[in-house]
DRENRODREN-202943 format. One record per residue: residue number from 0; chain; z, y, x of N, C-alpha, C, O in turn. Coordinates in steps of 0.2 Angstrom, whole numbers, plus 5000, padded with zeros to 4 digits. Atoms other than C-alpha are relative to their C-alpha. Example, Ala and Ser with C-alpha at 12.3 -4.5 7.8 and 13.67 -1.06 7.14 Angstrom:
{roza 0 "A" {5000 4994 5004} {5039 4978 5062} {5000 5006 5004} {5003 5005 5009}};
{roza 1 "A" {4999 4994 4996} {5036 4995 5068} {5003 5005 4996} {5004 5011 4999}};
This chain:
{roza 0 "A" {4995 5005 4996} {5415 5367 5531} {5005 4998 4995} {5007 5002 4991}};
{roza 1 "A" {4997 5004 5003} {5424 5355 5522} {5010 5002 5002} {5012 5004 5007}};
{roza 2 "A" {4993 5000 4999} {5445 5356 5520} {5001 4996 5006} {5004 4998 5010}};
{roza 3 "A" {4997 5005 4995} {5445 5340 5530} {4997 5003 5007} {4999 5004 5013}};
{roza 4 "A" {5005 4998 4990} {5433 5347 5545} {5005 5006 5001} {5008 5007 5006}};
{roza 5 "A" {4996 4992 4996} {5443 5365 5545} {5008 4997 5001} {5012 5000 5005}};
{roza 6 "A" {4992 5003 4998} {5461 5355 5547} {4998 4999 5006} {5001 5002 5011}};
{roza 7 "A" {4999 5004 4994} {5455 5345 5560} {4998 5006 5006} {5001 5005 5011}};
{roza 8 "A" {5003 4996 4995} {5447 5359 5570} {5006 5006 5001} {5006 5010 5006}};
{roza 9 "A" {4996 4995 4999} {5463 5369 5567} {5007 4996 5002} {5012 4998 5005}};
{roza 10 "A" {4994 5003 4997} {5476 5356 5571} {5006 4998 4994} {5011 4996 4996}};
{roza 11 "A" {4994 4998 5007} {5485 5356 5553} {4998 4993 4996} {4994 4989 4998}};
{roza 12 "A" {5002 5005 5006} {5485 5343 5538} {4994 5005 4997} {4993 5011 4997}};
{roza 13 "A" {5004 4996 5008} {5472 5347 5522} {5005 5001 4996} {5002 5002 4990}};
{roza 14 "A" {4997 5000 5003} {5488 5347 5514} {5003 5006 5001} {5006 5009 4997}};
{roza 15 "A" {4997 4994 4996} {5495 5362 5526} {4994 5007 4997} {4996 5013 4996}};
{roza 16 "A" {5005 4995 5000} {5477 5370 5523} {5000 5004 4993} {4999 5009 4991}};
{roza 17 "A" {5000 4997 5007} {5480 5371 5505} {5005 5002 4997} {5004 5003 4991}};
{roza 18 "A" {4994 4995 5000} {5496 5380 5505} {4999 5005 5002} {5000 5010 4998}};
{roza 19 "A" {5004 4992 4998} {5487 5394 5517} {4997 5002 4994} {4998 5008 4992}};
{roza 20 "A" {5005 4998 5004} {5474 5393 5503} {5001 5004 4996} {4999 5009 4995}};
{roza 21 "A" {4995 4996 5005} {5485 5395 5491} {5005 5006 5001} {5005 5009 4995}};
{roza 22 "A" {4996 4994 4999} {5496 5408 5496} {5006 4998 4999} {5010 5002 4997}};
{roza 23 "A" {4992 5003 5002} {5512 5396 5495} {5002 4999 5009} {5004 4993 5010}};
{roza 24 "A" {4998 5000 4997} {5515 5398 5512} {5004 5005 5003} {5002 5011 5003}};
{roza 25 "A" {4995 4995 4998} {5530 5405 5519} {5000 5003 5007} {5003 5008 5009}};
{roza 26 "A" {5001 4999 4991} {5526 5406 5538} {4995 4998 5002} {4992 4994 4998}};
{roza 27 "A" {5006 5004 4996} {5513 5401 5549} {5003 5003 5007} {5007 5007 5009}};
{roza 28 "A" {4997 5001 4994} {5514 5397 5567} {4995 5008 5003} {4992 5010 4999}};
{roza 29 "A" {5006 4999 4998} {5504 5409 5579} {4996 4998 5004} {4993 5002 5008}};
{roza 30 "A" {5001 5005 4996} {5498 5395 5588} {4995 4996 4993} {4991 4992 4995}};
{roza 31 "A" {5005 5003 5003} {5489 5391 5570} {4996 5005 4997} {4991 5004 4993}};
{roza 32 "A" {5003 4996 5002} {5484 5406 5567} {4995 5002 5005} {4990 5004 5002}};
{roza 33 "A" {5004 5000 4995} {5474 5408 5583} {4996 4998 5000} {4990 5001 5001}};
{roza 34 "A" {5004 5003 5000} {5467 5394 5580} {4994 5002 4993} {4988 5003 4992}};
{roza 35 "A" {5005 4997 5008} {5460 5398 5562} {4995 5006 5005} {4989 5005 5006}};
{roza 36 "A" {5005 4996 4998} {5454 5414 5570} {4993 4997 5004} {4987 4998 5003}};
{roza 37 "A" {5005 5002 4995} {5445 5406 5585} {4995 4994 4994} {4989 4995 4994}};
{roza 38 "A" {5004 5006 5006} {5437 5392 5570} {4996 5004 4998} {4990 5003 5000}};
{roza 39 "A" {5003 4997 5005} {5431 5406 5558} {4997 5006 5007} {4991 5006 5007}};
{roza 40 "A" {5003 4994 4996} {5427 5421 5572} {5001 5006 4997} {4998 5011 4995}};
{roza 41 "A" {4994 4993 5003} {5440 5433 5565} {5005 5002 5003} {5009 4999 5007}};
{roza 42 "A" {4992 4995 4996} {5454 5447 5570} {5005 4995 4992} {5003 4992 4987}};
{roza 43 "A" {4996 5001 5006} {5470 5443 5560} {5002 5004 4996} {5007 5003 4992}};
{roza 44 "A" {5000 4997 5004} {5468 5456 5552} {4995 4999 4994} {4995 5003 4989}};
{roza 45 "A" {5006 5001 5003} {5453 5448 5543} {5002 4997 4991} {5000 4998 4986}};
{roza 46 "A" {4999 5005 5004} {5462 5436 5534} {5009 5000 4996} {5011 4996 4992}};
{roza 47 "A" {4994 5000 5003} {5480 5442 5532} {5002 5005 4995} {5000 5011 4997}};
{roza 48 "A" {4998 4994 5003} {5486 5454 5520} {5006 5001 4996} {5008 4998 4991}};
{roza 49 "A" {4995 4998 5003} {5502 5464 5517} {5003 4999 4991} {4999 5001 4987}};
{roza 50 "A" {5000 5000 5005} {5510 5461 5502} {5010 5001 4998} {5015 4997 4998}};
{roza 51 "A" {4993 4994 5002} {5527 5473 5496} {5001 4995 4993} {5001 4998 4988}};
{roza 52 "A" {4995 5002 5004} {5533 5462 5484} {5008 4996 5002} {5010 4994 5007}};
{roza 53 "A" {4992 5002 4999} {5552 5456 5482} {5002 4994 5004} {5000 4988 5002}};
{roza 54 "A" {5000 5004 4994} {5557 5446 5497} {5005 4993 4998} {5011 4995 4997}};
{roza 55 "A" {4995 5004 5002} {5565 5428 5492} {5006 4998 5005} {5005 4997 5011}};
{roza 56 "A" {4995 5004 4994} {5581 5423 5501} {5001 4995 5000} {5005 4992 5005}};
């Protein structure tokens, strides 16, 4: 699936999707995370993972 087909199917920009990608995302809605799961056929635990580093303010 291409960036442009998974934005559109997820409700986001390709410019949103490649912040997720990237790991430069500071939040996500769970209204877009739902959606991603319901797209891919995943728990959100598939796809998130804890990360104990130093918290920015």
């Amino acid at each position: 699936m291409s960036v442009g087909d998974f934005a559109a199917a997820i409700g986001i920009t390709p410019a949103n999707v490649a912040v997720l990608k990237n790991g430069r995302a500071r939040a996500i809605r769970f209204s877009t995370l739902d959606a991603i799961c319901r797209v891919l056929h995943c728990q959100p635990g598939d796809i998130l993972v804890w990360d104990d580093g130093p918290a920015d303010s």
